[in-house]
N, C-alpha and C positions, 0 to 999 in steps of 0.2 A: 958288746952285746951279742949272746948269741945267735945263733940262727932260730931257735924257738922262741924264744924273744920277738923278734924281729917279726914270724911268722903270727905272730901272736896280736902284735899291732896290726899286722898287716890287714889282717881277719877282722879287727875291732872298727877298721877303717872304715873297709868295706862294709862292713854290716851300717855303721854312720851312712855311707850314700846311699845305701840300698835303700831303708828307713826313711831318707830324706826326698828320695826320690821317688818314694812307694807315694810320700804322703803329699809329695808335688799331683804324684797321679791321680790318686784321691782326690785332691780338692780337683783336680782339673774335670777328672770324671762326677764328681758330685756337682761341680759347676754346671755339667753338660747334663746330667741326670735333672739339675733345678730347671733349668734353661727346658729343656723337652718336654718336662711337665710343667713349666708357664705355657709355654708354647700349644701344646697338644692338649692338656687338660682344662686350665682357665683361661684362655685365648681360643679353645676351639671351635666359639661358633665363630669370631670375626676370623678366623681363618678358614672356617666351612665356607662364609659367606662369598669371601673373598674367589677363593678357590670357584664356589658354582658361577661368580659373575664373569671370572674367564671362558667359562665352561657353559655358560649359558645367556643365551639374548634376551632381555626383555623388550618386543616388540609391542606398540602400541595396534589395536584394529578400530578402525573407523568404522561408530555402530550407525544403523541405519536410520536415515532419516527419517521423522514419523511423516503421514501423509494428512492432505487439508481433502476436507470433503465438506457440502454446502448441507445443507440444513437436512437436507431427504438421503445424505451419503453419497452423491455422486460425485464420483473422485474428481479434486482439482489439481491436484499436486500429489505426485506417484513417484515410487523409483523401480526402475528399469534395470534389466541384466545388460551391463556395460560390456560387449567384447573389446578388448585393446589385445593390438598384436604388440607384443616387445619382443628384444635381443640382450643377448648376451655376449658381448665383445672377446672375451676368453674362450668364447666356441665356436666363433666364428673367423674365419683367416682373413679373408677379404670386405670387410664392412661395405664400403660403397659399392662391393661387386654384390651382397646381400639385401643389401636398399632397392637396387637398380631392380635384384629382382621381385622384392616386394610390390614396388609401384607397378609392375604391372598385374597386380592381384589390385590391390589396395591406392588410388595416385596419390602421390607426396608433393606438397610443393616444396621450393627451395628453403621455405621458412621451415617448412618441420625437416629435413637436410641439417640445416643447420645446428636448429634447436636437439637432434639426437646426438652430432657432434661434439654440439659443448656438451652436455649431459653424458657424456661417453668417456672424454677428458676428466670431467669432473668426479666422477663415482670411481668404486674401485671397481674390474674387470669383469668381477664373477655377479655384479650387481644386474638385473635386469632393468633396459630401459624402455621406455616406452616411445612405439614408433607412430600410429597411429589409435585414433579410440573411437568406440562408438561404430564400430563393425557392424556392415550386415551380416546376417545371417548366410547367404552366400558368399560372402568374402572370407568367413571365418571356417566354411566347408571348405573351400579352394587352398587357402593355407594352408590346412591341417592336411589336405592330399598332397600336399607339394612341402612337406616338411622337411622330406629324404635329402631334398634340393637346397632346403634353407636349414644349416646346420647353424643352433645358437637361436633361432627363430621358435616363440612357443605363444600361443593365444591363453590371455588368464582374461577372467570373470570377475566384474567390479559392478558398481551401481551408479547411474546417472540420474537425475532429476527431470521428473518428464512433466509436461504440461497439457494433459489432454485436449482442453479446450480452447489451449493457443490465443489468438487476439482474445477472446471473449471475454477472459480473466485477467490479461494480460495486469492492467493497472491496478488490478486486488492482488492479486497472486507474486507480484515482482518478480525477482529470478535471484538464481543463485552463483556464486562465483568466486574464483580463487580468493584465499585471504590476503589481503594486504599487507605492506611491513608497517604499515598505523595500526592497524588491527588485530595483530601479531604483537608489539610492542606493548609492556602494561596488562597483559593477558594472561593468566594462569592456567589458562586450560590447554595444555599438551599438546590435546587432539587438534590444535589450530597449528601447529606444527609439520602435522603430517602431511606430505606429497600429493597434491593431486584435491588435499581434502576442500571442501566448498560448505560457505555460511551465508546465511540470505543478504541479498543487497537490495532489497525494494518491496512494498508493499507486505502481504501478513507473512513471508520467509523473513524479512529483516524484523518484523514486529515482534515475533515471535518465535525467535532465534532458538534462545535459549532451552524453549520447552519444544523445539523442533530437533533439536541436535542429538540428543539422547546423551548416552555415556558412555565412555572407549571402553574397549574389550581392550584383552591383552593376551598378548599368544609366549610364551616360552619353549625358545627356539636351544639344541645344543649347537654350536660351535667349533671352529676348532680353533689355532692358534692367530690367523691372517680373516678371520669371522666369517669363514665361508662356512654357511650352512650345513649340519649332517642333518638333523632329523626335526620334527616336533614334539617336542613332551608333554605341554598342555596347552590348553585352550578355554579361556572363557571370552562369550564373545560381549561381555556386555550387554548394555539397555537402549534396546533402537530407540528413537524420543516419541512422543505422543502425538495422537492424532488430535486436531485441532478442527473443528468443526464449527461452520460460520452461518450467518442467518442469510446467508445467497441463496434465490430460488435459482436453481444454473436455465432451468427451461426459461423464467424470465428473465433473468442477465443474459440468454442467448437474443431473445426474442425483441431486448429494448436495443442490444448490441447493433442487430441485422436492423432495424428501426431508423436507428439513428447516422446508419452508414450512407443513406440517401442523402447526408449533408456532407458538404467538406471537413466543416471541425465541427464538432455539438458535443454533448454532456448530458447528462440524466442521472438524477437519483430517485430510488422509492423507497419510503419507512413504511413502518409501520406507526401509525401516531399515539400508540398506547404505549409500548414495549420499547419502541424506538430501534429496532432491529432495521435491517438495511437490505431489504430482498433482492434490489439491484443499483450496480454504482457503475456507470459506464462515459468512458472517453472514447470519443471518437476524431482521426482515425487510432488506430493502437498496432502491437507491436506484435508479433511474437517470441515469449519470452524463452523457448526453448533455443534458438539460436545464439542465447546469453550464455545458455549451460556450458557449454564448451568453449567460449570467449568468441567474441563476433569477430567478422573479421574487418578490416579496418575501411573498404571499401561500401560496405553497409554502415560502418558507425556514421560515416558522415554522410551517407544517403539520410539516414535517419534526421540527421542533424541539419541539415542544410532544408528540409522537407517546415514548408512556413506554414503547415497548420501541426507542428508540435506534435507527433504522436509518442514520444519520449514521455510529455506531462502529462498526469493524472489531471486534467480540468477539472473534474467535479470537486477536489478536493483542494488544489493548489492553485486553478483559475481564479484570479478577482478581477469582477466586473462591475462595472455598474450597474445596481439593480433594475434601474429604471421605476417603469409605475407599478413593479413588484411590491415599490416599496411603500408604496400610497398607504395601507394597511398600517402600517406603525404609524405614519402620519398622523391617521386618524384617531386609530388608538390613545393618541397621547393629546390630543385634543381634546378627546372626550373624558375621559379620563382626570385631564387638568382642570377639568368642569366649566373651562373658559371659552368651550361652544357645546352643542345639544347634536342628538339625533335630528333635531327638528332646524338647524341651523342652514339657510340659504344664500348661493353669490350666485348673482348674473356674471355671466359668463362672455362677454364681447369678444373673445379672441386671442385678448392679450389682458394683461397687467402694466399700469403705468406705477414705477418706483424711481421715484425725482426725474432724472430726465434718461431712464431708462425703460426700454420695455422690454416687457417677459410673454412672451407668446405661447398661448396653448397649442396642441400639434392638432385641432383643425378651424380649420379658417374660417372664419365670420364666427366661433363660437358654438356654444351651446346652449346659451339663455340661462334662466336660471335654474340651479341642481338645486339638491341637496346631498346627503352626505352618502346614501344611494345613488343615489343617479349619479356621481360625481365620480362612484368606483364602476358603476354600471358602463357608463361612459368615458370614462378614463379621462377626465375633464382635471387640466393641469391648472387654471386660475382658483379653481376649489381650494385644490390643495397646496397654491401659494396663500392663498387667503388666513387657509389655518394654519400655515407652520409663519406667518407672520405675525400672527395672533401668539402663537402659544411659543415660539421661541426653539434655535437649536437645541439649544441643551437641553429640554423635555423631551424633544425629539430623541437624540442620544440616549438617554435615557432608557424611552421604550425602547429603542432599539437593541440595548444590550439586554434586554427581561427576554426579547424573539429570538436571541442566539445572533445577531449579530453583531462584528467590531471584535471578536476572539473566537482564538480557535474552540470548534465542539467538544475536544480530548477523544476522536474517532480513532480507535485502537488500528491507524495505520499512517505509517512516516511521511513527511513535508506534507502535512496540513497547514494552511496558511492561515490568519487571521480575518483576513479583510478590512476595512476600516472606514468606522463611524466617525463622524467629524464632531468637534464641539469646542466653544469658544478658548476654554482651558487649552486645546489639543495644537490649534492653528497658532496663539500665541506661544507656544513652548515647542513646534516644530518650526514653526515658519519665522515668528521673532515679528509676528503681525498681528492686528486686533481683527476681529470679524467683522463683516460686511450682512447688510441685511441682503443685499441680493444672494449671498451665497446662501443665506436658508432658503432664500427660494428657489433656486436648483437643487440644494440637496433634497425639500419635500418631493421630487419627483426623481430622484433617485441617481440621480447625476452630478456633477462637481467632483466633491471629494469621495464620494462614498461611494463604497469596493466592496463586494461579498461573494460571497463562494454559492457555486451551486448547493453543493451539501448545503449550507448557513441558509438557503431560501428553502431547502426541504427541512428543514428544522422549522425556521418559522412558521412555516405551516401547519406542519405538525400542532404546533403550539394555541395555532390561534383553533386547528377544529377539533382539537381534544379536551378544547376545555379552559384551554388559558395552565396549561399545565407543564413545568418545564423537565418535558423529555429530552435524550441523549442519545444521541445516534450508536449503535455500536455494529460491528462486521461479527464479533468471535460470538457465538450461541451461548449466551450468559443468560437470558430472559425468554421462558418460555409462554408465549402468547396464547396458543392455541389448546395448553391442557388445563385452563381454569387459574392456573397463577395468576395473584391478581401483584401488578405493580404500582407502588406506587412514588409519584412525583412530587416535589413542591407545585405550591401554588405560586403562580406569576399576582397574585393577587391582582388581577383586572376584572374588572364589575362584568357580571353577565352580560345584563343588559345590553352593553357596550359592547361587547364580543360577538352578539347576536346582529348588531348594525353592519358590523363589519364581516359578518359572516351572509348578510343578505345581500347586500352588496357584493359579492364574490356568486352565489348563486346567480345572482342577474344578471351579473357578467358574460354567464356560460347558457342561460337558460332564456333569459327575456330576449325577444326579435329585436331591439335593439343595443342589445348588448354587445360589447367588443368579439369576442368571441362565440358565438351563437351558430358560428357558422361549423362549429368542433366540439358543439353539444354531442352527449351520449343520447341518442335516443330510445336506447332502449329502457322499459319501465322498470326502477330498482336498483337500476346502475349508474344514474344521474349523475353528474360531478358539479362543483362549484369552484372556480379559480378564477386567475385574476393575469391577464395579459401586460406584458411591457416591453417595448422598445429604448435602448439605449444609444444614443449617439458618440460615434466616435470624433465627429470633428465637428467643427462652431457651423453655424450654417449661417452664411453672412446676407445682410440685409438685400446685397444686389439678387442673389437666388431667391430672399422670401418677395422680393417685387418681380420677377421675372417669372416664379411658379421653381419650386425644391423640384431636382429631380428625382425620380424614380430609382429606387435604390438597384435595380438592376440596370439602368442605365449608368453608373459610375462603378469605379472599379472595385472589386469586391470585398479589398482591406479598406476602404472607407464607405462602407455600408454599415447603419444600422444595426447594434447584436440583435434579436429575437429570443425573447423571455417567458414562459410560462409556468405558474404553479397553481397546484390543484390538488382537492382530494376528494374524495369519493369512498363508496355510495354517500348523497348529500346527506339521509336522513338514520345510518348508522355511521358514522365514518370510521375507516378503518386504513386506507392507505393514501399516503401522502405524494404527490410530485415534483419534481420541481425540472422544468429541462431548459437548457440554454443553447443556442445556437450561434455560432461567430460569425457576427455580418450576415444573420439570417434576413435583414429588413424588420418586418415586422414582428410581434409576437403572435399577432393573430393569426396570420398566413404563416409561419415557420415553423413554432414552436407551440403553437394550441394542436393543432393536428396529430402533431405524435405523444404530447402530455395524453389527450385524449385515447389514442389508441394504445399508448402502456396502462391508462386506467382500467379501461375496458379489458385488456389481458389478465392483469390481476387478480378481475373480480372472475372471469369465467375461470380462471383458472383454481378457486376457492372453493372445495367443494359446499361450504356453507353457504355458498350465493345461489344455489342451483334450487332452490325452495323460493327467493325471490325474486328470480325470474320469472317459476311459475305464477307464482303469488303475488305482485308489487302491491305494496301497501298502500291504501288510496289516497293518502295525503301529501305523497309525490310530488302530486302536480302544483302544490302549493310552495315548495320550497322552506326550507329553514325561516324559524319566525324573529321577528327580530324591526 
């Protein structure tokens, strides 16, 4: 072959690889061309997306909690400019040499020492942690001059839950506090996630969480590769939550608070008996809830806790007591009612009741001769009202007693309401695995034995019985407007007038005839008259050798086995308008304990109503005669 030949193929060859090779490049660069435009054209928002998520933070912001304010807007629950000092462990060289010199600005105990350490360990470097919170105002001047000194060290601005009126609200208002990992767990809302953040834990902050919390802002932060912060790019901060406004008068929830502090432990509610609004709900003694804001510290929990008149529990609401001859009212109610005794229905009264070879003693000695169904509340005469509740039976009793709001809870829009508990034959057999006993209706007629009620539950009742026989609802949140013509209305308890009217004169003569149990805590003023109904409950048996030797004197025995004192009322007699109910633990009597301050919160009330100040001047002349009946 020759050399042109040869040259010829050679050429031919080469043009084969070239061609073969060109079109390896081809496809490989047409691969690379399909590939960058999946990539870059139909992939490029999840690769925008992706790209900005490295490149940017989405930060959650904790919106502000709405505020509670009482019926006239004066603040109960606020939030506050929070100073906290924190650090930054990456600017600073010596930590504990930077503590040491915080504390003497600011004192740290070993607990918050500690607690910066783990939290220092645990974040990354360039994170700020928090050293202290809740800064005065001169401690946060003294740092910020002395910054040169604490490198790493910077004061930021947050919000705390404040409690203006402290004990006074304390058992409406509850308090607020870190979330828990039960409360966290099951939970979709984010924001319970974030550091520091706090959800109500008691009274209308727990009730009313949800429409308190408002709704997280979010801040977007840029970043760099290790997420240390460069700059902000936007900001929305969210919907702070709503302000939530309650039917509290604060000057009288101040005025029953300071009232009722004269006792060691006592209670008080006041409604309204139309509306059912709640103007004041008070436990005493109580707490302040703002020391909760921050976590208490563990040397107060159990002062708290060890302290034996309970100022942790909300009494008015979670107390059950015995009602005593609060409870005489439903007695009768349900006697008269069952048609199987009269207005006009009379028992002599010797002192006692004999039932087979037991007796039942009324609480005064040699009796009271013979009542009737007046005289019997007027007098507080206990053979009365064994006589009619053996006539007419528990379960009639039970009965009315659940139509007055007692034996279940009200549905009072605030946490651990308790029920209390009305007894009935059905109840004892299916709790106890026992049949009933006729002596226990006659201790339950006089509000002892089994039967348990709440203070709220006897200001309900009341309500009930001078409104009309009409079954109002207690409520805290300003749902029902009373005073601008709105008219509300309730079920009927269906209870005969008539009937209502015995048991409502009876309740006046209580407070009003010279010898009525309480007469001596009559309103004297003309127009602001009240009618209520005194009762004493015993905490322990009182044995036959004390009744032949003469009972002692309930301040002569020790104070946990004294007597509760019981009082409820409402007033003005001849418009009524507000309801009371107050209870005192191991007050003695109701007369002497608990008439005297029902009295002077009723009196409060009414001057405090500017619609009462016309009759004052003016009392209507038929006052003096009392409700008919």
């Amino acid at each position: 072959m020759s050399s042109i030949d040869r040259d010829t193929d050679r050429s031919r060859l080469l043009t084969r690889r070239a061609l073969v090779l060109g079109g390896i490049k081809l496809a490989g660069l047409s691969t690379l061309v399909g590939r960058l435009y999946y990539l870059q054209v139909l992939e490029s928002a999840r690769y925008t997306m992706l790209a900005e998520e490295n490149r940017i933070s989405l930060r959650l912001i904790a919106p502000s909690r709405g505020t509670i304010v009482d019926r006239f807007g004066t603040p109960l629950a606020i939030n506050q400019q929070n100073y906290r000092v924190v650090v930054v462990s990456e600017r600073t060289r010596n930590i504990q040499e930077t503590l040491d010199k915080i504390s003497r600005i600011v004192p740290l105990t070993d607990n918050d020492r500690r607690r910066v350490m783990r939290e220092l360990h645990r974040k990354r470097r360039f994170v700020p942690v928090t050293v202290r919170e809740n800064l005065s105002w001169e401690q946060v001047a003294t740092i910020e001059m002395n910054t040169p000194d604490l490198p790493g060290v910077s004061i930021e601005v947050g919000e705390i839950r404040n409690y203006p009126q402290a004990e006074a609200t304390a058992h409406i208002m509850g308090y607020v506090g870190a979330v828990s990992e039960a409360e966290l767990s099951g939970n979709s809302d984010p924001v319970l996630s974030l550091p520091g953040f706090r959800i109500g834990k008691a009274g209308i902050e727990k009730h009313h969480e949800k429409v308190l919390r408002g709704t997280a802002g979010t801040s977007q932060l840029e970043v760099n590769a290790v997420g240390r912060v460069i700059r902000e790019l936007s900001r929305d901060e969210g919907q702070s939550g709503r302000e939530v406004q309650l039917t509290i008068d604060m000057g009288l929830q101040r005025y029953v608070q300071e009232r009722l502090s004269q006792e060691q432990s006592a209670s008080a509610v006041v409604m309204d008996i139309h509306t059912g609004g709640i103007y004041a709900l008070s436990s005493h003694p109580s707490y302040d809830p703002n020391q909760f804001t921050m976590g208490i510290s563990a040397e107060l929990w159990e002062e708290l806790l060890a302290n034996p008149a309970t100022p942790l529990s909300n009494k008015a609401v979670a107390g059950q007591y015995p009602p005593g001859s609060t409870y005489k009212m439903v007695v009768a109610l349900a006697g008269l009612e069952s048609g199987i005794i009269n207005s006009r229905h009379t028992v002599f009264c010797p002192g006692h009741m004999e039932l087979g070879d037991h007796r039942f003693h009324c609480w005064k000695r040699g009796g009271h001769g013979t009542v009737d169904m007046v005289g019997a509340l007027r007098h507080s005469c206990d053979v009365f009202f064994y006589d009619v509740s053996r006539r007419v039976g528990v379960d009639r009793i039970a009965e009315m007693s659940r139509r007055f709001g007692l034996g279940e809870r009200t549905g009072l829009d605030l946490p651990h309401e308790r029920g209390g508990l009305i007894p009935s034959i059905a109840w004892k057999k299916a709790t106890l695995g026992k049949g009933w006993d006729m002596g226990e209706t006659l201790v339950a007629s006089i509000g002892q034995g089994y039967v348990l009620a709440t203070p709220l539950q006897l200001a309900v009742m009341t309500c009930r019985l001078a409104n009309g026989g009409y079954a109002v609802k207690p409520h805290l949140t300003k749902q029902i407007k009373s005073v601008s013509g709105e008219q509300v209305t309730w079920p009927s308890l269906g209870v005969k007038k008539e009937n209502l009217d015995v048991v409502l004169r009876g309740m006046y003569e209580v407070s009003n005839a010279p010898n009525g149990t309480a007469y001596k805590s009559r309103i004297t003023q003309p127009g602001f008259e009240l009618a209520g109904k005194t009762g004493s409950a015993q905490v322990r048996r009182i044995t036959m050798a004390e009744r032949s030797t003469g009972v002692k004197k309930n301040e002569d025995i020790p104070w946990r086995e004294r007597d509760h004192a019981l009082f409820v009322a409402f007033a003005p007699v001849h418009a009524p308008r507000y309801a009371c109910s107050v209870f005192v633990e191991h007050g003695g009597g109701g007369s002497t304990a608990a008439a005297p301050i029902a009295r002077d919160i009723l009196l409060e009330c009414q001057k405090r109503d500017p619609g009462r100040a016309a009759v004052a001047e003016n009392p209507p002349s038929s006052m003096k005669d009392g409700p008919r009946g």
